[in-house]
BAMARTI-291074 format. One record per residue: residue number from 1; chain; x, y, z of N, C-alpha, C in turn. Coordinates in pm, 1 decimal, padded with zeros to 6 digits. Example, Ala and Ser with C-alpha at 12.3 -4.5 7.8 and 13.67 -1.06 7.14 Angstrom:
% BAMARTI-291074
+-----+------+----------+----------+----------+----------+----------+----------+----------+----------+----------+
! pos ! unit !      n_x !      n_y !      n_z !     ca_x !     ca_y !     ca_z !      c_x !      c_y !      c_z !
+-----+------+----------+----------+----------+----------+----------+----------+----------+----------+----------+
!   1 !    A !  01319.0 ! -00569.0 !  00780.0 !  01230.0 ! -00450.0 !  00780.0 !  01320.0 ! -00330.0 !  00780.0 !
!   2 !    A !  01285.0 ! -00225.0 !  00708.0 !  01367.0 ! -00106.0 !  00714.0 !  01290.0 !  00003.0 !  00787.0 !
+-----+------+----------+----------+----------+----------+----------+----------+----------+----------+----------+
//
This chain:
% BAMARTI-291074
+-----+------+----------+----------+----------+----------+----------+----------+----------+----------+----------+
! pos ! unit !      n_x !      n_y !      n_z !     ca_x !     ca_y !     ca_z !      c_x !      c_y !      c_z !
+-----+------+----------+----------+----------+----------+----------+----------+----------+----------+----------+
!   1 !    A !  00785.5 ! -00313.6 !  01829.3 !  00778.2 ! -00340.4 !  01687.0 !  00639.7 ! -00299.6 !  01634.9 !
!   2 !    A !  00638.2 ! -00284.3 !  01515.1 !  00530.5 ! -00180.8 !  01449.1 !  00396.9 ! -00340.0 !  01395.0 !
!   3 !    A !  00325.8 ! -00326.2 !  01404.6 !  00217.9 ! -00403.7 !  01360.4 !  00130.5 ! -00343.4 !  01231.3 !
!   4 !    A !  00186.5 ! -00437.2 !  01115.9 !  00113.9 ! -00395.5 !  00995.8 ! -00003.4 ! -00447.7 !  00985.1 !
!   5 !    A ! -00118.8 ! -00403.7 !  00946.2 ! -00225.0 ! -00398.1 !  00881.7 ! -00280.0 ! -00417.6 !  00772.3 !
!   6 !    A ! -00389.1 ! -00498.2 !  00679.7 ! -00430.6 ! -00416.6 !  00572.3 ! -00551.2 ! -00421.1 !  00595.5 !
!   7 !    A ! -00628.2 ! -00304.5 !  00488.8 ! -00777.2 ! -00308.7 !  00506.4 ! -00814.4 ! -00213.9 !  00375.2 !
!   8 !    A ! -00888.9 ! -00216.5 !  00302.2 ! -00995.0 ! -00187.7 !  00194.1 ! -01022.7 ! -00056.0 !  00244.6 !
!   9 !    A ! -01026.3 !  00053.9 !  00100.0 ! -01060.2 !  00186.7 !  00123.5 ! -01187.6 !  00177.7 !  00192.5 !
!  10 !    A ! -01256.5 !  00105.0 !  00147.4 ! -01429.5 !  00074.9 !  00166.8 ! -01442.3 !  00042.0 !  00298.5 !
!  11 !    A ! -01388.5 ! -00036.5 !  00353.7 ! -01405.5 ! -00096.2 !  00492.1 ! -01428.7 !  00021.1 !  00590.4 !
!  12 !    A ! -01490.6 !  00001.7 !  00718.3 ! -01507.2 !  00145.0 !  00786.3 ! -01409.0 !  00144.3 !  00835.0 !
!  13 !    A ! -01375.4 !  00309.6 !  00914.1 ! -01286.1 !  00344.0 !  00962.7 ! -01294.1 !  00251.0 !  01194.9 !
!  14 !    A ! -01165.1 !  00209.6 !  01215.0 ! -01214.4 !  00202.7 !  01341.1 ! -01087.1 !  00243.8 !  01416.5 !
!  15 !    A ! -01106.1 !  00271.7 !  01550.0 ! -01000.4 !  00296.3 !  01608.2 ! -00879.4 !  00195.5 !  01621.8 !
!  16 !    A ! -00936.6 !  00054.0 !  01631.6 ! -00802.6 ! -00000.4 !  01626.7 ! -00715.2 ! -00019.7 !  01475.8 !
!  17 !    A ! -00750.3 !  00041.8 !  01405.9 ! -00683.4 !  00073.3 !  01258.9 ! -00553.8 !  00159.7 !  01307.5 !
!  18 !    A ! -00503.5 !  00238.4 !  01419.4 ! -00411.6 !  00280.9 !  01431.4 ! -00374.7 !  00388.7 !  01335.1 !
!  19 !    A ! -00269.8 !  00417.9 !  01285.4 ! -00169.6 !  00499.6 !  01178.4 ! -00240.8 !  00459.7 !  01075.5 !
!  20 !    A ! -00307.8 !  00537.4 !  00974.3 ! -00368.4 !  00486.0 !  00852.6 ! -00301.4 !  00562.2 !  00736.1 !
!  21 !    A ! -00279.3 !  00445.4 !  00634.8 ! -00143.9 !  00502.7 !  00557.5 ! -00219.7 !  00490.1 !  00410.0 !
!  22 !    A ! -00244.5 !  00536.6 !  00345.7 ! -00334.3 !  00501.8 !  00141.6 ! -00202.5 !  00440.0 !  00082.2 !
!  23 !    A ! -00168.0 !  00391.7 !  00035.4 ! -00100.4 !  00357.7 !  00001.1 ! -00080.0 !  00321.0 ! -00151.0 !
!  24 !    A ! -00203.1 !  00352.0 ! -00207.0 ! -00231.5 !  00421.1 ! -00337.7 ! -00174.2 !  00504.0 ! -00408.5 !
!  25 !    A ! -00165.3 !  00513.5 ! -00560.5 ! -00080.3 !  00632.2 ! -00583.2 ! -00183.9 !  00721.4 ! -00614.2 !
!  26 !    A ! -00332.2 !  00674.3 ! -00668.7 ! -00425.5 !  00733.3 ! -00679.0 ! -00576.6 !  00748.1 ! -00635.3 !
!  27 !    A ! -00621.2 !  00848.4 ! -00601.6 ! -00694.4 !  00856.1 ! -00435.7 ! -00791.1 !  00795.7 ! -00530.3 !
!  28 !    A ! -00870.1 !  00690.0 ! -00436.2 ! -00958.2 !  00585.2 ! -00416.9 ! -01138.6 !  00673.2 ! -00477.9 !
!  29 !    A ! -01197.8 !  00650.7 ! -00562.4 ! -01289.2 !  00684.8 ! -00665.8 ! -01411.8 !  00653.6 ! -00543.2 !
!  30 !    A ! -01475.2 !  00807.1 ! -00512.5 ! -01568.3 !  00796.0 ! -00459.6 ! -01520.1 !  00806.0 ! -00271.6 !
!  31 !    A ! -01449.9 !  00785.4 ! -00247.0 ! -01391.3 !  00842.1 ! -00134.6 ! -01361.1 !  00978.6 ! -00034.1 !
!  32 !    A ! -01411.9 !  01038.7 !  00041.1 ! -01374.8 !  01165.5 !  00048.9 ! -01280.5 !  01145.7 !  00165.0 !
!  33 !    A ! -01155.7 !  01293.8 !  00185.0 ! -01025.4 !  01254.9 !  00283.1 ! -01112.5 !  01248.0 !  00414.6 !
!  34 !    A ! -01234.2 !  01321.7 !  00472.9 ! -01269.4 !  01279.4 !  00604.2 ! -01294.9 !  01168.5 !  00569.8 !
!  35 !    A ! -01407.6 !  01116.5 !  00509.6 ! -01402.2 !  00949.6 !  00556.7 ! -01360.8 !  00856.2 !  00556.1 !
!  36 !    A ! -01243.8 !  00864.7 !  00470.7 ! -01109.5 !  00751.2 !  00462.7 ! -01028.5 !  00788.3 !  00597.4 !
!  37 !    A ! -01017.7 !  00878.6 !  00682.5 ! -00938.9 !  00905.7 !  00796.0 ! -00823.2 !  00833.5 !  00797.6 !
!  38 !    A ! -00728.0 !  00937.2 !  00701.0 ! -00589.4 !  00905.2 !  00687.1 ! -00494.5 !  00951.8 !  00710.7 !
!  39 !    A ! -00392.2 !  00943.9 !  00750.9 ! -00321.2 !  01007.9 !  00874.2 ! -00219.5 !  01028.9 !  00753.9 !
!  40 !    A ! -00188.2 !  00975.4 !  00646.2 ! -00054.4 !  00958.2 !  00533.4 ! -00100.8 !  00928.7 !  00395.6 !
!  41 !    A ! -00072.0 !  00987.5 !  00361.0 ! -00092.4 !  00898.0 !  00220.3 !  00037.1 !  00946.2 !  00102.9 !
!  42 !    A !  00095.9 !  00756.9 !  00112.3 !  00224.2 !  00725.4 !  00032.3 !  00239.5 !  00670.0 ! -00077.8 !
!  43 !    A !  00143.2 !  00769.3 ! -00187.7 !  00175.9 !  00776.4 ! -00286.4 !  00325.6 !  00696.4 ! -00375.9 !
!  44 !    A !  00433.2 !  00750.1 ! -00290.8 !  00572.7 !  00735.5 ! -00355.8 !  00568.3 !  00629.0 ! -00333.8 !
!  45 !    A !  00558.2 !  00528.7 ! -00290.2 !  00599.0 !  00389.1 ! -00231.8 !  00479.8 !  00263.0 ! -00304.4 !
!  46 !    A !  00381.5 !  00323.2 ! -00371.3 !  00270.0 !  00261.8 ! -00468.0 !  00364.7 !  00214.1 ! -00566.7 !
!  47 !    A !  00305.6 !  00118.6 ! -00622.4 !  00338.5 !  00090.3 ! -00764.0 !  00344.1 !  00189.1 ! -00863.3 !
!  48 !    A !  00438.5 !  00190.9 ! -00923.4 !  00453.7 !  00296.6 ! -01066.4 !  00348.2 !  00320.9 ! -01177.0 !
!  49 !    A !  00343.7 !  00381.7 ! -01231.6 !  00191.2 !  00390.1 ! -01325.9 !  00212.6 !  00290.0 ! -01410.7 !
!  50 !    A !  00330.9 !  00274.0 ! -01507.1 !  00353.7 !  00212.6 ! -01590.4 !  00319.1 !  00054.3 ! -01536.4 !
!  51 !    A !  00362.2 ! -00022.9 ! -01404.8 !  00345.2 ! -00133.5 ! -01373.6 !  00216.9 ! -00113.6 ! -01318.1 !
!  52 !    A !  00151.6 ! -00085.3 ! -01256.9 ! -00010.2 ! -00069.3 ! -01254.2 ! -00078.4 ! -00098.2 ! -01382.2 !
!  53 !    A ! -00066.7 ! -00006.2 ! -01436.2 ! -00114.3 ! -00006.2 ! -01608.6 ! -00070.4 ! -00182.4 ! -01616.6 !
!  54 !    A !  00014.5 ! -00226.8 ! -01685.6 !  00059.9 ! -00344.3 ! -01713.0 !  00022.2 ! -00440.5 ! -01607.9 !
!  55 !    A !  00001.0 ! -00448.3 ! -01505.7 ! -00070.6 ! -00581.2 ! -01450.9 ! -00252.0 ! -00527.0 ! -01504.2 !
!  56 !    A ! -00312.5 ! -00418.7 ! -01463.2 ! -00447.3 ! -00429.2 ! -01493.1 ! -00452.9 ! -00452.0 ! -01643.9 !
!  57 !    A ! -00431.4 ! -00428.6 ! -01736.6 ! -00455.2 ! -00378.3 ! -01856.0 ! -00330.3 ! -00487.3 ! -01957.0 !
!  58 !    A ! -00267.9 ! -00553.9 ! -01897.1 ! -00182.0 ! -00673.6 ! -02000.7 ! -00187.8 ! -00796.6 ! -01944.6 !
!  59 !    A ! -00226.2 ! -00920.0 ! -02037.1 ! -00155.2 ! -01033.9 ! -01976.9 ! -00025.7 ! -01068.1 ! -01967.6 !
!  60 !    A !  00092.5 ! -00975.7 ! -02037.1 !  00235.4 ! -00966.0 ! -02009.5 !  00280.4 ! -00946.0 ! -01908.2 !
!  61 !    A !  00145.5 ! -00909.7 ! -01772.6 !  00210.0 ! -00920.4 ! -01616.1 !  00113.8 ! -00997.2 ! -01574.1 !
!  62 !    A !  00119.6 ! -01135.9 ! -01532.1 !  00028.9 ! -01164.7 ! -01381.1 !  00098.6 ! -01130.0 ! -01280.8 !
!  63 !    A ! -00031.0 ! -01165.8 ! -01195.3 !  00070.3 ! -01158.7 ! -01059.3 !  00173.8 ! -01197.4 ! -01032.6 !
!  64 !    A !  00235.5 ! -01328.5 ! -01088.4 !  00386.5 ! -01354.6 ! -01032.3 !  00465.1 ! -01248.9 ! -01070.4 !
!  65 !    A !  00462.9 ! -01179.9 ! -01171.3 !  00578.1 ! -01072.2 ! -01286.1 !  00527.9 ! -00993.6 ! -01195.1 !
!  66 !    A !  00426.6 ! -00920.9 ! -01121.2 !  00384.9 ! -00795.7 ! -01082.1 !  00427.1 ! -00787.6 ! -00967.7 !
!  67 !    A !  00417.9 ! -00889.2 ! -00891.5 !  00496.3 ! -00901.6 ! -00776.8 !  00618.8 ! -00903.5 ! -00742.2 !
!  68 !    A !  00700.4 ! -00970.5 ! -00800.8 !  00835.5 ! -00959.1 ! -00834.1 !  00927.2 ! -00784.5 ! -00891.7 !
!  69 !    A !  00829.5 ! -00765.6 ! -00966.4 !  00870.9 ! -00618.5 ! -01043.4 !  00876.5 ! -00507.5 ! -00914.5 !
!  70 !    A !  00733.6 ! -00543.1 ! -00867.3 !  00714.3 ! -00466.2 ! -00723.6 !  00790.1 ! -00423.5 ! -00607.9 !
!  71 !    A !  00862.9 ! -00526.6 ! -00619.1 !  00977.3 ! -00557.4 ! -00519.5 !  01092.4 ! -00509.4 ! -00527.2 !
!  72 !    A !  01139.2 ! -00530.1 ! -00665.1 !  01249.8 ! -00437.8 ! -00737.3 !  01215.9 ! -00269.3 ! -00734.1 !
!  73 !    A !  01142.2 ! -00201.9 ! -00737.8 !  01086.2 ! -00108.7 ! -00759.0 !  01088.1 ! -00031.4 ! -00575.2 !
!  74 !    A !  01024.5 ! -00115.1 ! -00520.8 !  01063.3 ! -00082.4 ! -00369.2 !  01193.2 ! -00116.1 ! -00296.0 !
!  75 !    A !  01317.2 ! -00209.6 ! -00366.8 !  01469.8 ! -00196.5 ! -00347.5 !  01492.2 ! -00095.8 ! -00396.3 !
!  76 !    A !  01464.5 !  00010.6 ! -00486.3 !  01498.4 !  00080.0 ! -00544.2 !  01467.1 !  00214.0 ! -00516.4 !
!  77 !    A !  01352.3 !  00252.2 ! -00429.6 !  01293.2 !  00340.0 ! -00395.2 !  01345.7 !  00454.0 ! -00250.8 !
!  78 !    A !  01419.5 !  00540.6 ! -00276.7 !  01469.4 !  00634.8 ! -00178.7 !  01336.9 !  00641.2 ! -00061.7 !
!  79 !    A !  01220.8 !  00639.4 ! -00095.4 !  01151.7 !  00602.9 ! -00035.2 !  01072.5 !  00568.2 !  00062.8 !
!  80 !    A !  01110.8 !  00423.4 !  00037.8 !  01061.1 !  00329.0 !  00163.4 !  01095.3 !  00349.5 !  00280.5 !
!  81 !    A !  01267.8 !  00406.5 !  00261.3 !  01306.5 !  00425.8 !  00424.1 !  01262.1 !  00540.1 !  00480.1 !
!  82 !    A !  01218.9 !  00649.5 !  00419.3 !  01135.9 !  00743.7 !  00406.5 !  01036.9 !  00705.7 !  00509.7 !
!  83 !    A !  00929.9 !  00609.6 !  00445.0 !  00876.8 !  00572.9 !  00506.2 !  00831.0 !  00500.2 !  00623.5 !
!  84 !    A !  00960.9 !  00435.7 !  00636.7 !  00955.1 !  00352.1 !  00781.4 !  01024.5 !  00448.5 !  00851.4 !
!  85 !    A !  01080.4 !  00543.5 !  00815.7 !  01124.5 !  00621.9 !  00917.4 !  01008.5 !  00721.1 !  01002.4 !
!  86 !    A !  00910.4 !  00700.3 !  00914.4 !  00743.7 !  00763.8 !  00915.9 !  00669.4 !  00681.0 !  01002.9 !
!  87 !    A !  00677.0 !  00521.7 !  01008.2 !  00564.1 !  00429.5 !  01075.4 !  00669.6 !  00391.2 !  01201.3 !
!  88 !    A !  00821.3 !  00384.4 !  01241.3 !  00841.9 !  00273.6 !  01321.5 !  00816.7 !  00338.8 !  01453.8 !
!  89 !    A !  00788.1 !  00429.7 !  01498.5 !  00724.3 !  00454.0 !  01628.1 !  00541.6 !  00449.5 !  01641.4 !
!  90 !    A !  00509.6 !  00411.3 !  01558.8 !  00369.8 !  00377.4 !  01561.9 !  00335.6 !  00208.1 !  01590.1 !
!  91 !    A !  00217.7 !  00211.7 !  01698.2 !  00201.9 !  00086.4 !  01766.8 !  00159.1 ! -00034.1 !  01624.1 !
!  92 !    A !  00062.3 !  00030.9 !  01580.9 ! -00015.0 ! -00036.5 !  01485.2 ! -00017.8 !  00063.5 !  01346.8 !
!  93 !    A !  00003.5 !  00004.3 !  01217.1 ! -00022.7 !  00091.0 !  01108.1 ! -00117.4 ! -00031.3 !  01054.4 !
!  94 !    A ! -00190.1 !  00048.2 !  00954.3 ! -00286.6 ! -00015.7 !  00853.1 ! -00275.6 !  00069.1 !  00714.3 !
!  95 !    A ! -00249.4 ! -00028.9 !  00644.4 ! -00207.4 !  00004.8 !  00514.4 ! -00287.2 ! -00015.4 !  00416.9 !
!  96 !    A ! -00420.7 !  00109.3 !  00359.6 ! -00552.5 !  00086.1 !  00329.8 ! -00516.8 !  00103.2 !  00144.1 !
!  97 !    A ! -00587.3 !  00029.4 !  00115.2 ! -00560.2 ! -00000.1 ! -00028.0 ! -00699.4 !  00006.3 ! -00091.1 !
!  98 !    A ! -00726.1 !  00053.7 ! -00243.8 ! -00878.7 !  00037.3 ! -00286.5 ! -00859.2 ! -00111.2 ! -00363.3 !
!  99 !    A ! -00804.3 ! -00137.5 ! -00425.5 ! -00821.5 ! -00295.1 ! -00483.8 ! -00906.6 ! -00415.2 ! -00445.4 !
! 100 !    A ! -00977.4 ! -00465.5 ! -00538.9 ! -01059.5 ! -00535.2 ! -00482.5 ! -01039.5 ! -00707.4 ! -00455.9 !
! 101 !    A ! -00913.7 ! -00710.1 ! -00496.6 ! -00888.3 ! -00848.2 ! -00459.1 ! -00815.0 ! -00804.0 ! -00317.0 !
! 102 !    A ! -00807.5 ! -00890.8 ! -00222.9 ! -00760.8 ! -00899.0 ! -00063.7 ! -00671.1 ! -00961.8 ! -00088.3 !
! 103 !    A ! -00629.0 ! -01031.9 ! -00174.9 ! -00538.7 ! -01172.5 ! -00177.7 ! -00398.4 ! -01134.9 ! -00263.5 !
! 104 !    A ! -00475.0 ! -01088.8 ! -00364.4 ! -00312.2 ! -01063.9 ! -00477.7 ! -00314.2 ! -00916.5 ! -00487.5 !
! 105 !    A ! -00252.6 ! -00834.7 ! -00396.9 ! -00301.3 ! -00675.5 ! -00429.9 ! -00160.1 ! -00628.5 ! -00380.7 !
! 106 !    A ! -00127.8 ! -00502.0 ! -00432.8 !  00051.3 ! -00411.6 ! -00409.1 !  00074.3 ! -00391.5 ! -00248.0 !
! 107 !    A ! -00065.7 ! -00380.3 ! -00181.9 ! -00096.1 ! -00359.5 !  00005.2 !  00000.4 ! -00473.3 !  00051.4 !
! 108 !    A ! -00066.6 ! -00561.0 !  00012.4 ! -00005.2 ! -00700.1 !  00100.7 !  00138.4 ! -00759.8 !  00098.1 !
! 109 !    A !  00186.9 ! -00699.2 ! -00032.0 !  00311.3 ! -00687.3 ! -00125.6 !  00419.4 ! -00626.5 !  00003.6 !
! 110 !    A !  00367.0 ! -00481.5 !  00021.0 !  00442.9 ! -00402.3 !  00071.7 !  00459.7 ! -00434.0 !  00236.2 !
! 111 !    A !  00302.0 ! -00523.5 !  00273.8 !  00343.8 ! -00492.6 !  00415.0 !  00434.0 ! -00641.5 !  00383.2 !
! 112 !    A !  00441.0 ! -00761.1 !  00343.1 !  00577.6 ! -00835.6 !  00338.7 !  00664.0 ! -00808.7 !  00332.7 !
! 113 !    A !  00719.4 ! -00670.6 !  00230.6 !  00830.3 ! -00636.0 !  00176.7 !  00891.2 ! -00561.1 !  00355.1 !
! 114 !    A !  00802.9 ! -00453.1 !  00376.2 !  00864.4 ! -00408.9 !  00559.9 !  00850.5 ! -00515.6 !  00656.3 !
! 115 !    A !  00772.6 ! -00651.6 !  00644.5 !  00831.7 ! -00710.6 !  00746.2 !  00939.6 ! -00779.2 !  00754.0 !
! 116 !    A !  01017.3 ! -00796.8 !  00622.5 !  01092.6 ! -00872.8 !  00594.3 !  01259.5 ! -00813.5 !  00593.1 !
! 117 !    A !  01217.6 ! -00671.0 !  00607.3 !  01356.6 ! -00565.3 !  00639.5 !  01428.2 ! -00579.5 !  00746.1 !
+-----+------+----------+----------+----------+----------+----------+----------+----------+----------+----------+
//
């Protein structure tokens, strides 16, 4: 079974980070691709612009609405299986996100949403 990860664009790179996936739809400000050492980057499987936009930029999403929406959005997504068809032979993935909260962020979202498949 595949061991998800998360960790901060910022954080250094280390070997036990495994499969390193961005998971961003938009590459991380100030970042260059060697030093993020990313093996994927899954764009498609990020939050939509429109719901990005609307949790940063409205109080018509907190996190509960953003999370929830999120979810729908990844049932919905041709996608995801895409993607796990991408990570499930990998020992360890880490699913690197730039957001600066650790706690309420789309990363942590998603690795629930695949463990819960």
């Amino acid at each position: 079974m595949t061991q998800i990860k998360l960790k901060r664009v910022y954080e250094p790179y280390e070997s036990t980070d495994g499969y390193r996936v961005l998971v961003d739809r938009l590459w991380p400000r100030g970042i260059t691709k060697e030093s993020l050492h990313c093996d994927l980057w899954a764009k498609e499987i990020a939050p939509s612009t429109a719901l990005r936009q609307s949790y940063h930029q409205s109080e018509d999403c907190p996190w509960n609405v953003f999370h929830v929406k999120y979810i729908e959005e990844l049932e919905k997504s041709p996608a995801v299986n895409d993607f796990i068809d991408k990570i499930k032979d990998k020992g360890v993935v880490t699913l690197v996100y730039a957001s600066k909260n650790a706690v309420e962020n789309h990363a942590m979202v998603l690795q629930r949403f695949i463990h819960d498949l």
